[in-house]
C-alpha positions as a printed Julia matrix, in Angstrom:
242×3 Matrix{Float64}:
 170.7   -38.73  218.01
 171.63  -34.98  218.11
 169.37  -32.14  217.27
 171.2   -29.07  216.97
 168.92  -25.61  216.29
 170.56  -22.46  215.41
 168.86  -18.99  215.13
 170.34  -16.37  213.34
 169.63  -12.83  212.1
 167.24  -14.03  209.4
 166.39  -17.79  208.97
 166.25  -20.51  211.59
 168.4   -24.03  211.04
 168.02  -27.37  211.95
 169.86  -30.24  211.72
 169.94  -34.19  213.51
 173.05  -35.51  214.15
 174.01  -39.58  214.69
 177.28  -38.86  216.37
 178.94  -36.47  214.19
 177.08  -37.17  210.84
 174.4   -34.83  209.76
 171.51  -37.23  208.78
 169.15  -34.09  207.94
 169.36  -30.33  207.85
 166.41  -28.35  207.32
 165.73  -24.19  207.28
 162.74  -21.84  207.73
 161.83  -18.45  208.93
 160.6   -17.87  212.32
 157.5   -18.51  213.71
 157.95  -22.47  212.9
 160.45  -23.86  215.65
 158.3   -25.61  218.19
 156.03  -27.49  215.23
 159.68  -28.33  213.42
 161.31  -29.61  216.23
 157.82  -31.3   217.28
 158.05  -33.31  214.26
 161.43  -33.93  213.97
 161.47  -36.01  217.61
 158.05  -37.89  216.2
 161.24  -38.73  213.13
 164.32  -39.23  214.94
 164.85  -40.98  218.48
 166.36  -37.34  219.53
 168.41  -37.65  223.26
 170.93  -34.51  223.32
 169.3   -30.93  221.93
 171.53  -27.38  221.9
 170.1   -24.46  220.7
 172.1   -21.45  219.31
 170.54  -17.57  219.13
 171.53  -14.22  217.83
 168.15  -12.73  218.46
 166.18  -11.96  221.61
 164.35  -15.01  221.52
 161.02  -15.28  223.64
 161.87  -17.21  226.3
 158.61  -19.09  226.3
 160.03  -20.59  223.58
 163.05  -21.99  224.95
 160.47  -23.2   227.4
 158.28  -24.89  225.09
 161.37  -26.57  223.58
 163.2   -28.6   226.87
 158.96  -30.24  227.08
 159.99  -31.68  223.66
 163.99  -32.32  223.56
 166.74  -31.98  226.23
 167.77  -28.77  225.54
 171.49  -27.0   226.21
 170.97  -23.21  225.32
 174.44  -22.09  224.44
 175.94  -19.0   226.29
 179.26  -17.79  227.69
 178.5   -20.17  230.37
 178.39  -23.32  228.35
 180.98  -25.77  228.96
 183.64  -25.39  225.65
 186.19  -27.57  223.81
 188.66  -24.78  223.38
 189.81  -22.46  225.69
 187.78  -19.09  225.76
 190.2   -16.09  226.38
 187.92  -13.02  224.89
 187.98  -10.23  226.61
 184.43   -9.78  227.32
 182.98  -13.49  226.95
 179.53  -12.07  228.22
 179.37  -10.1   224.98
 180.82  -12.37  222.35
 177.74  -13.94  219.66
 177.14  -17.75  220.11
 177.82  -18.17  216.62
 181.49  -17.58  216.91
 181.72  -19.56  219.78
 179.59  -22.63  217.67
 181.89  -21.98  214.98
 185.28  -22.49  217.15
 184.17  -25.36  218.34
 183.7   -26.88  214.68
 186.88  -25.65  214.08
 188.36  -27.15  217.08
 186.58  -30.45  216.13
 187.4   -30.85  212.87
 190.84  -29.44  212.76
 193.0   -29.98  216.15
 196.56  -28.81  217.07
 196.33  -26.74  214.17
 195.93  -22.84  213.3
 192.38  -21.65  211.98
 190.95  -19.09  210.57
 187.22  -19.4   210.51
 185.08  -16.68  208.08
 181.61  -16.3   208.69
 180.28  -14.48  205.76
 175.83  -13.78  206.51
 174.8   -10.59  208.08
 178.22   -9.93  208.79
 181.37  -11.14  207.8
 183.25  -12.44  211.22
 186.85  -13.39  211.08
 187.41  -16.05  213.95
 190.77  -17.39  214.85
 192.26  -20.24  216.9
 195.7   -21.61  217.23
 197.12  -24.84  217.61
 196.87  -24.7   221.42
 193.38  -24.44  221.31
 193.15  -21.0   222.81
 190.7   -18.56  221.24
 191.09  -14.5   221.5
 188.69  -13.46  219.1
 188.49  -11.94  215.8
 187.14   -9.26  213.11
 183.46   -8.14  212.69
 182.55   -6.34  209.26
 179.88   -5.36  207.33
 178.26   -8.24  205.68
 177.63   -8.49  201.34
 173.85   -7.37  201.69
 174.99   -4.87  204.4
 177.19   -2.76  202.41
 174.81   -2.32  199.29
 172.09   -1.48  201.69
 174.69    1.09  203.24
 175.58    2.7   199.76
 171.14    2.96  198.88
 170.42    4.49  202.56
 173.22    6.66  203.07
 173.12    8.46  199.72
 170.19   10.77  198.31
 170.65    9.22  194.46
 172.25    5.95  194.74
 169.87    2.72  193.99
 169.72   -0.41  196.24
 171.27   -3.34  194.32
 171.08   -6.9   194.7
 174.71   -8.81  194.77
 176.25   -8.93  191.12
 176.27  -13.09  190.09
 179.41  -11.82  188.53
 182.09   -8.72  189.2
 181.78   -6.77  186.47
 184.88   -6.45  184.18
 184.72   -1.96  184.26
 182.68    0.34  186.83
 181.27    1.85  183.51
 177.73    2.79  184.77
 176.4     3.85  188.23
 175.66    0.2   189.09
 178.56   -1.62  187.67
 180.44    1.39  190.21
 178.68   -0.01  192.78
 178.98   -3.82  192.42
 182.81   -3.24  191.94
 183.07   -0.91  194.77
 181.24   -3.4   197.1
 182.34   -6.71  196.03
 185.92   -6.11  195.18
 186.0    -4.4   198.9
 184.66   -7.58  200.31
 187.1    -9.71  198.08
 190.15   -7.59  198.91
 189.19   -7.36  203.04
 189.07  -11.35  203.1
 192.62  -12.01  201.25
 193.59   -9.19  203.07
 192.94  -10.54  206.79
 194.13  -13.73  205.37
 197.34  -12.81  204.44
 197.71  -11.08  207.7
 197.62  -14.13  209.73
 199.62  -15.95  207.53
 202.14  -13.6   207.93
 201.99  -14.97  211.88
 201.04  -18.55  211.39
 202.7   -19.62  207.77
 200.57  -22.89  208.96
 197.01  -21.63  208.71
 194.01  -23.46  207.61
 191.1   -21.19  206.27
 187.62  -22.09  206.88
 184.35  -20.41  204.9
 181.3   -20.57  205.77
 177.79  -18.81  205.95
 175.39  -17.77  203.42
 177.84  -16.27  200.99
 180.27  -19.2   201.16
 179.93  -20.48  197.71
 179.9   -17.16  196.04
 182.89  -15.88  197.61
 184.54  -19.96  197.38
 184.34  -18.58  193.65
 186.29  -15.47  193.47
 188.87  -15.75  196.51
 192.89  -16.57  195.78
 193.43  -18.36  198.79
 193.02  -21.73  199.1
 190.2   -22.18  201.45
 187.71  -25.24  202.86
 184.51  -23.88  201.66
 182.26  -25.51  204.43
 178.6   -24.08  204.22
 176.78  -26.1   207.37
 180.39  -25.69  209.66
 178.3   -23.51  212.4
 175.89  -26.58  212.79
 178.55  -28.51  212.83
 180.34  -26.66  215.93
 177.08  -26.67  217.54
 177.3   -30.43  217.5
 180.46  -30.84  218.9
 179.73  -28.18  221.8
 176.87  -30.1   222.91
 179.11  -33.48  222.33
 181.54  -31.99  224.1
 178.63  -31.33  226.95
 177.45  -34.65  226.98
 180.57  -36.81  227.71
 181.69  -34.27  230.58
């Protein structure tokens, strides 16, 4: 079995993996890895391990980790099933590249474009040839209404509107419409742009604002909420039959 770990901005995810079927998935804030994964290999007969991080992470813990699992930490250096032409692979987040790969895997020969809406919202695309170039990095949902509180002297910090209000008839109706209909319109917007290009384009979203934005885009989309764990699974697939 595969354990795949990813650590992002604000929550660490797990996930085991027999082949490419998620069997468990599992989330928690930092502090918890080692005693997680610890129990999850007392679980699962756990061969193949990849981890994935978009924080500084203590390298005593990656340490701690390949005494438990076989570990792959993903970098620019990892072996990849697509072909990496960004500019400056050195500096490009393992996320995107764990989210190409799931891409890759799960639609071949065909045009995607992946959206990554958490901390940021990342646009992510990859053609039928499998050659990757890169993308679009924007502010994420929580970002922008944590923008509009700090920047301003009078404006309040709001949490995301459940639903877009119908009028910007108060200060925080204003604000929900200003920052969610911004975030709806940027999306369709970078769609339509590619499918200007590519009138063959599947859209993938994912992240923590998947099913939320799922609800108020146009475009017909694959709403795919665990498609970075997925990617990580086929990278470190893709690493183990080389």
């Amino acid at each position: 079995m595969n354990l795949v770990i990813d650590i992002g901005n604000t929550q660490i995810k797990v996930a085991v993996f027999q082949q490419t079927i998620m069997i468990f998935k599992d989330q928690f804030h930092s502090g918890e890895v080692i005693s997680r994964v610890l129990s999850l290999t007392e679980q699962y007969e756990i061969k193949k391990s990849i981890i994935s991080h978009v924080t500084n992470l203590d390298q005593a813990v990656i340490f701690e980790l390949k005494k438990l699992v076989n570990l792959i930490e993903l970098n620019y250096k990892t072996r990849l099933p697509f072909n990496n032409k960004y500019l400056t692979p050195k500096t490009l987040g393992v996320d995107r590249l764990a989210l190409i790969a799931g891409a890759q895997g799960q639609f071949p020969n065909k045009n995607v474009l992946v959206i990554d809406a958490g901390s940021c919202i990342t646009f992510d695309f990859i053609n039928q040839d499998a050659d990757y170039f890169g993308g679009d990095i924007s502010p994420g949902i929580e970002m922008r209404y944590k923008a509009v509180n700090h920047y301003t002297a009078n404006l309040p910090l709001l949490n995301t509107a459940e639903l877009l209000p119908e009028l910007g008839d108060s200060t925080q109706n204003a604000i929900h419409r200003g920052i969610l209909n911004g975030v709806f319109q940027e999306i369709e917007g970078v769609i339509s742009q590619y499918k200007t290009k590519y009138q063959k384009l599947t859209v993938v979203l994912t992240g923590g604002d998947t099913i939320f934005l799922a609800k108020n885009l146009k475009s017909s989309i694959f709403a795919i909420p665990n498609f970075l764990l997925e990617g990580l699974n086929s990278i470190l697939i893709h690493n183990i039959d080389e």
